[in-house]
PATI-225204 format. One record per residue: x, y, z of N, C-alpha, C in turn; chain; residue in three letters; residue number from 1. Coordinates in steps of 0.2 Angstrom, whole numbers. Each point is the difference from the previous one (the first is absolute). Layout:
BEGIN
SITE, X, Y, Z, X, Y, Z, X, Y, Z, A, ALA, NUM;
...
***
This chain:
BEGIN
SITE, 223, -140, -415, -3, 4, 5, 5, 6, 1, A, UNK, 1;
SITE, 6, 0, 0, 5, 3, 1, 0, 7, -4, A, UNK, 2;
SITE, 0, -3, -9, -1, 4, -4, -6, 5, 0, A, UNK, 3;
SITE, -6, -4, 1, -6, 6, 3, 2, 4, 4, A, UNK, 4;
SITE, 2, -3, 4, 1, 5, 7, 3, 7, -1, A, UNK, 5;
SITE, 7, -3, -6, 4, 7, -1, -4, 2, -5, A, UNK, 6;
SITE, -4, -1, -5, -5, 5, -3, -2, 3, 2, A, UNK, 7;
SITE, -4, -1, 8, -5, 5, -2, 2, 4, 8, A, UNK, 8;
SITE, 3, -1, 2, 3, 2, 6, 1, 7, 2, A, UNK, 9;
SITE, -1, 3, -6, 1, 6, -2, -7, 4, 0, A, UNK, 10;
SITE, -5, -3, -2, -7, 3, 0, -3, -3, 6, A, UNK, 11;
SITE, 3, -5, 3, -3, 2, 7, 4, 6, 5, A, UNK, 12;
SITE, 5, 0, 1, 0, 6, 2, -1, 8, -1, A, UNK, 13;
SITE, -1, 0, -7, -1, 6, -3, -7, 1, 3, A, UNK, 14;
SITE, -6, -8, 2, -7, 0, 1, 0, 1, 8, A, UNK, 15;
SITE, 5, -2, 4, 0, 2, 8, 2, 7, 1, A, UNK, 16;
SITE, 6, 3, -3, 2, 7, 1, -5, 3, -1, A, UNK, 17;
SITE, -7, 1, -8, -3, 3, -2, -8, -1, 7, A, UNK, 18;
SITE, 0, -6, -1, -5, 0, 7, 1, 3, 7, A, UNK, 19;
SITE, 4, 0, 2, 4, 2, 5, -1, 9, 0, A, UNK, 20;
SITE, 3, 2, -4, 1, 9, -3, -8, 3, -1, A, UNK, 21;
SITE, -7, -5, -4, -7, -1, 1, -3, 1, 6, A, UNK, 22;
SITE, 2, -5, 4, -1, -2, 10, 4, 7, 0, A, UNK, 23;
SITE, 4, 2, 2, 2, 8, 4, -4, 5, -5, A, UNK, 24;
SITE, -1, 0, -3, -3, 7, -4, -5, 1, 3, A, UNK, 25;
SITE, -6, -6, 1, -7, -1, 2, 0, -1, 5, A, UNK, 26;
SITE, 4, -2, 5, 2, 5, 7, 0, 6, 1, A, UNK, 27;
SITE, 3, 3, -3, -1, 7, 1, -4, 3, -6, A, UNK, 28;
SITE, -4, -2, -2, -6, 4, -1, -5, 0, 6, A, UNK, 29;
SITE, 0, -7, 4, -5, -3, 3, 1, 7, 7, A, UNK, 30;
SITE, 6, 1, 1, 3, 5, 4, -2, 7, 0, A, UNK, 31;
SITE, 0, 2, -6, -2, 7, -4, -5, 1, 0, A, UNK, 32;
SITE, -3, -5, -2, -10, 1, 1, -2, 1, 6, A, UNK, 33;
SITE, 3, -5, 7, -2, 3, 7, 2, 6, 1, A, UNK, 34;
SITE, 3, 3, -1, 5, 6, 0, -7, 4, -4, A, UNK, 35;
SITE, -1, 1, -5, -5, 3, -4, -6, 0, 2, A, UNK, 36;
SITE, -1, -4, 3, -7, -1, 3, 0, 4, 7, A, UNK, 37;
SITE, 4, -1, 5, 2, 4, 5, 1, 8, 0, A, UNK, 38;
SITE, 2, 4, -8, 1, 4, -2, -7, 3, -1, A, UNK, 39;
SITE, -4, -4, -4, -7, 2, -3, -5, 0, 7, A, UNK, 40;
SITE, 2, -2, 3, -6, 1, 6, 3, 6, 3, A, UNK, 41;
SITE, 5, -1, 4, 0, 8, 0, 0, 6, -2, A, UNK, 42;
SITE, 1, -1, -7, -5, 10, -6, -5, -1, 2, A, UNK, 43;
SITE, -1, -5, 0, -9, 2, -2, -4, 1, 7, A, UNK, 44;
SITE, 2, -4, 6, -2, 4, 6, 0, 4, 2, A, UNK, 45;
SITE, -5, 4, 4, -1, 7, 3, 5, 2, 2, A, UNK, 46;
SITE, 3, 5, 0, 4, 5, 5, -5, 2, 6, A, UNK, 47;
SITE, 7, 1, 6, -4, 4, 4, -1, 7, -2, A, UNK, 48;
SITE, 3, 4, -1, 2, 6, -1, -4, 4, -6, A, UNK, 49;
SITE, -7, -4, -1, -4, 4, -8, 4, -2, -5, A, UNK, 50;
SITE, 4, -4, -2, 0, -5, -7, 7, 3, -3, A, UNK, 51;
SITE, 3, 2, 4, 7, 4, -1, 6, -5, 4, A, UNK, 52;
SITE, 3, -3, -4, 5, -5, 3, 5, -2, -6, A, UNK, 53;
SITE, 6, 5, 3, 7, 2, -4, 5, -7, 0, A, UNK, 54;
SITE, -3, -5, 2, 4, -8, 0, -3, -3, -7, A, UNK, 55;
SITE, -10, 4, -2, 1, -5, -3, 1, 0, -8, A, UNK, 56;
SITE, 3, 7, 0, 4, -1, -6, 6, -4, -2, A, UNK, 57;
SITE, 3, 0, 4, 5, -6, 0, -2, -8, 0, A, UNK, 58;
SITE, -7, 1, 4, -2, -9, -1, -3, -2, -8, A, UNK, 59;
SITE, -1, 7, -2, -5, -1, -7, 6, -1, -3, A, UNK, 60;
SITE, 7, 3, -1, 5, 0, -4, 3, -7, 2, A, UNK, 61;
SITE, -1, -4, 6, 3, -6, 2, -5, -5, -4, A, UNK, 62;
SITE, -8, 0, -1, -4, -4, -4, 3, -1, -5, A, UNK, 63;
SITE, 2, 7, -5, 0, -1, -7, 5, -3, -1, A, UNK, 64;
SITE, 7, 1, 6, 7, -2, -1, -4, -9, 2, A, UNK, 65;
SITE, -1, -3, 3, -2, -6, 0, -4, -4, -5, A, UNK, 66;
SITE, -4, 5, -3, -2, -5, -6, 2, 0, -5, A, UNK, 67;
SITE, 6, 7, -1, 3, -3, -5, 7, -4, -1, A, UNK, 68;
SITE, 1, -1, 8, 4, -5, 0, -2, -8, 1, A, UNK, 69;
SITE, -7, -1, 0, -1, -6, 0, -3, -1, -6, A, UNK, 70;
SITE, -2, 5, -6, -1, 1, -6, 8, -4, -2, A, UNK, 71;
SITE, 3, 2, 1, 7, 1, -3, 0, -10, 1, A, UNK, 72;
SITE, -2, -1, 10, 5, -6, 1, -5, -8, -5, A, UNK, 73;
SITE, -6, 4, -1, -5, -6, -4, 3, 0, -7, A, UNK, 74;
SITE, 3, 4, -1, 0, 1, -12, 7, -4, 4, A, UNK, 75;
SITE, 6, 0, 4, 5, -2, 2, -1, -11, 1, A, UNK, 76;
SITE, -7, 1, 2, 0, -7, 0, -4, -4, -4, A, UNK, 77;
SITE, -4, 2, -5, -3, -1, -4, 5, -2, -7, A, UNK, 78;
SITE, 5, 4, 0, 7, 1, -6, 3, -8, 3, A, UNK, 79;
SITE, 1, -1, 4, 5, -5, 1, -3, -5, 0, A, UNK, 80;
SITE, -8, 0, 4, -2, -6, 0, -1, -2, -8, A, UNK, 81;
SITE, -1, 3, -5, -3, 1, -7, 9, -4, -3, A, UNK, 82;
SITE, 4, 3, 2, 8, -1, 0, 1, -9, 0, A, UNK, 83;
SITE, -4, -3, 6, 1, -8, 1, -4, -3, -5, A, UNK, 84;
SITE, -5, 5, -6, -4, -7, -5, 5, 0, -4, A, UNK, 85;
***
C-alpha cells in the first residue's frame, strides 16, 4: 500500500493544485459576467440628457475589457482542466 501511495502521490496533487487553479478561474469569470452584465444594462439604457452620456464610453471600453478577460480566463481553464487527462 505504501508503494502505491508514493506512486501516484504525485498525480494526485498535480489533480488538487490543477482543480483548485480551475475553481478560482471560474470564480472569477462567474465575477466578470455580473460585472458585464451590470455594464451592458447601463449602455443600453436611456440617458437623461437626449442619448449623449460621456461615462458610457468608458462602460463600452469596460464591456469589451471584461470579455475579453473572461475570454482569456475560460481558454485558461479549459487548457488545464484538458492538462489533468
Amino acid at each position: 500500500m505504501q508503494k502505491m501511495n508514493m506512486r501516484f502521490v504525485g498525480f494526485v496533487w498535480m489533480s488538487a493544485w490543477t482543480i483548485s487553479i480551475t475553481g478560482v478561474l471560474m470564480m472569477l469569470m462567474i465575477v466578470y459576467a455580473f460585472g458585464y452584465a451590470r455594464m451592458v444594462s447601463y449602455v443600453n439604457a436611456p440617458s437623461s440628457n437626449g442619448g449623449f452620456d460621456k461615462n458610457a464610453e468608458l462602460y463600452r471600453h469596460g464591456v469589451h475589457q471584461d470579455r475579453t478577460i473572461n475570454i482569456f480566463l475560460g481558454i485558461t481553464a479549459v487548457l488545464l482542466a484538458a492538462g489533468m487527462y
